[in-house]
C-alpha positions, 0 to 999 in steps of 0.5 A: 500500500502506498504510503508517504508523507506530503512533502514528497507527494508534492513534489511528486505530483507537481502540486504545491503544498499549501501549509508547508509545516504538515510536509512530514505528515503521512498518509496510508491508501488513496481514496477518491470516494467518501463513501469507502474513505477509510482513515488517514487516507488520502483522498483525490477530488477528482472530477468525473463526467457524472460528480465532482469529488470536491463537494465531498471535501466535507465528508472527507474530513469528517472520516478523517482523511489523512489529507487532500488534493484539490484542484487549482480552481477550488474556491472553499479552501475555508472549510479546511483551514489548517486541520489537515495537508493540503496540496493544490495541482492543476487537474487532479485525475492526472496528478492521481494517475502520475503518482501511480506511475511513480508508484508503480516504478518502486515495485520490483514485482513482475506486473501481469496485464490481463485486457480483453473483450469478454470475461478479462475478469474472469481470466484475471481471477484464474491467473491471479489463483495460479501465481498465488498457488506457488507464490502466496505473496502475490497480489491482484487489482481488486473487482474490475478496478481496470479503468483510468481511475480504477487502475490506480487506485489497484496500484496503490493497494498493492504491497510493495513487497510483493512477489507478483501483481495480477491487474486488469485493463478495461478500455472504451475509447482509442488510446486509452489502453496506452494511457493504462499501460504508461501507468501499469508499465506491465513485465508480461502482458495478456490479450484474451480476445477481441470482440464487439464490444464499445463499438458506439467509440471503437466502431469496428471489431477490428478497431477494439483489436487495434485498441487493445494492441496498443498495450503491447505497443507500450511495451519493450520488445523483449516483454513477452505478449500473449494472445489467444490463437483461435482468435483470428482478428486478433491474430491478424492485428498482432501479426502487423507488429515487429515483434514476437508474441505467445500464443495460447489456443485450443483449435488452431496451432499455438505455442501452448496448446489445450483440448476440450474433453467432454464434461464432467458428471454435473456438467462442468466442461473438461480440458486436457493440458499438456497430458493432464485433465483439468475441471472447470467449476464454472460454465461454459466451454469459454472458460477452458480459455481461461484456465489455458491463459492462467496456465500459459502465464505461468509456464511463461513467468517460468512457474513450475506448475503442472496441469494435475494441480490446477484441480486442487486451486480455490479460485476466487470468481466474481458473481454472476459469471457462470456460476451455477446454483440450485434454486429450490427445485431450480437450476440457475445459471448465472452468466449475467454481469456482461454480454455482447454478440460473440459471449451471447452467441458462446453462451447459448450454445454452450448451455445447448451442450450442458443440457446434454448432460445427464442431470438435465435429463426430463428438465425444461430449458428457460434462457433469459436472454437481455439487451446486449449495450453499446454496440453502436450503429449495428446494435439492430443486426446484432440483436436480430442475429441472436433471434436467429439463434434462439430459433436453431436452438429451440429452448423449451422456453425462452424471455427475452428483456429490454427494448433492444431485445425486441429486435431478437424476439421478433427475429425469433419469431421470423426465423420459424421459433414457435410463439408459444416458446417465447415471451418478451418484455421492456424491463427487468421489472416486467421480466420478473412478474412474467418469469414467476408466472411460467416457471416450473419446479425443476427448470433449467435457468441461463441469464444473460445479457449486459450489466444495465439490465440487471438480470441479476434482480430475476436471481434474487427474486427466484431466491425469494420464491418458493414456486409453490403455485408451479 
């Protein structure tokens, strides 16, 4: 955690500091919330899109905020007077950033940045469970801390006795990705995949490529990169590089390399690395992706880690991103806290094969299928592509929720899916009523769709429910 006193974060930031005799005050972690301000911390005004972090000076201090940086233009520096350090800097997000930076360089720990457009926190997690798994003292950026102001402030709670760091990188705007990286200044760096995904700012599939590349065009050359080989927009962007990078994959060649291997007995999916066969607790065949890019991480900081292992680890997911949890007498599987077309089109056939299990014999399938957000000028054939889909798979039962969603339920219908296995609704709010209405004891339950419709409500709501009238 960073720590220091305000005569140094000064001089670091190139702010001034306003009562000089507090230069030998220290402060412990940096804050730009009150809401988890914890004391003596620093805390950053920062201004944002949405607020402006210095209307909350007040609650600063009343939690005891170690000290504070301000902007220039900042007019109530009454309010403080000389209860506590004071330093005053042109823009405050950019002063939090470079001291990160700075931060940053005083870490002798190897620094692993994991970006890509579907599940990077997932594939972060996996990565994060390995290293720790033969080196206990390593450290990972906290949930999805990956953005220009997340991403700091995962830099400062790192410890800088630590043997590893693990950190995510999340992106939606060209040039920002090299913005993170002169942060972060990453030893080894992971692309997972690419996908459309913010296309409303990085308009093509190819451009979020280009976008995430510029992590690896921030690096030195001798720096290894790896990239997911059965990605071929990716693979294709990289390969217009001067430099070498590692490739992991399961279907094409690649430098490590995996294979899928049916399903275990309660339907998780099976993966052979390297002779050894790996389960994976979560759903989906997407995530044998994931176990292989924690694997071809550590097998390149030189780890001595073999595939037997990877079985015996505690992994450490985040909710809503394929677990799966028995409800009552319910199945729910809970692929919900993102989407866009390529993880909703692997999702829904994924659980197409996980109903080929044995446990989903004589059980109704129910996919509760969402808005896939931001997506840009094509966001109508993206969504009508997945009307397409429902149609081919013919779920026992599908919802459709959210007012892009009727692009795929009338796409859907147009596509031959009987009207009388699908069902659609504006918000999650009606999605609910109508989902409690049809369900039936021992349905098999997949959601999916992007953060804004909070699917995860309809999971908490069946929690609640004892199904007694199905």
């Amino acid at each position: 955690m960073l720590t220091l006193d305000f005569k140094t974060l000064a001089e670091t930031i190139n702010g001034r500091l306003l009562n000089e005799k507090t230069g030998e005050t220290v402060f412990k972690g940096v804050s730009i919330d009150t809401r988890t301000l914890k004391k003596m911390q620093l805390f950053f005004a920062i201004r944002g899109e949405a607020d402006d972090g210095h209307k909350y000076i007040a609650d600063a201090l009343k939690k005891n905020s170690a000290g504070l940086v301000v902007a220039t233009d900042y007019n109530d520096l009454d309010i403080i007077g000389d209860r506590v350090p004071v330093v005053v800097v042109e823009n405050t997000h950019e002063a939090m950033m470079r001291l990160a930076s700075e931060y940053r360089k005083k870490i002798e720990a190897p620094l692993v940045a994991v970006t890509g457009s579907n599940g990077k926190t997932t594939t972060k997690e996996f990565i994060l469970a390995m290293i720790r798994h033969k080196e206990k003292n390593t450290y990972g950026s906290p949930g999805n801390l990956n953005n220009l102001y997340g991403l700091p402030l995962a830099i400062f709670g790192m410890p800088a006795d630590s043997r590893y760091g693990v950190f995510e990188l999340g992106i939606s705007i060209p040039g920002e990705m090299t913005r993170l990286a002169g942060i972060i200044h990453p030893d080894l760096a992971i692309i997972a995949n690419v996908g459309p995904t913010h296309l409303e700012t990085l308009s093509t599939v190819e451009g979020v490529a280009e976008a995430k590349l510029e992590l690896a065009d921030a690096m030195k050359a001798d720096q290894p990169v790896l990239i997911n080989a059965d990605d071929p927009v990716l693979v294709q962007a990289a390969g217009k590089r001067d430099r070498r990078v590692i490739t992991y994959g399961i279907d094409n060649p690649a430098d490590i390399r995996a294979s899928l291997a049916g399903a275990s007995a309660d339907g998780f999916p099976l993966v052979k690395i390297d002779g050894g066969e790996v389960a994976i607790r979560l759903f989906g065949r997407y995530q044998a992706y994931n176990v292989l890019a924690g694997y071809a991480v550590c097998k390149t900081l030189g780890l001595d880690i073999r595939p037997e292992e990877l079985n015996d680890i505690k992994y450490n997911f985040a909710p809503y991103r394929g677990e799966i949890e028995n409800i009552d007498s319910l199945t729910v599987i809970a692929d919900c806290y993102n989407a866009n077309p390529v993880s909703m089109s692997s999702g829904l056939q994924s659980f197409k094969e996980y109903l080929k299990n044995a446990a989903a014999k004589n059980r109704r399938s129910v996919a509760v299928i969402g808005d896939m957000l931001e997506l840009g000028e094509r966001s109508a054939e993206f969504h009508r592509e997945i009307g397409r889909l429902l149609a081919l798979l013919d779920f026992d039962y599908t919802l459709t929720v959210g007012p892009l969603s009727a692009d795929t339920y009338e796409a859907a219908l147009a596509a031959g899916l009987d009207k009388t296995k699908i069902k659609h609704c504006e918000d999650t709010g009606g999605a609910g009523e109508v989902l409690l209405n049809d369900i039936l004891r021992g349905d098999i339950v997949y959601l999916k769709a992007s953060r804004g419709i909070a699917l995860e409500k309809l999971i908490i709501l069946l929690k609640g429910t004892a199904f007694r009238q199905n």
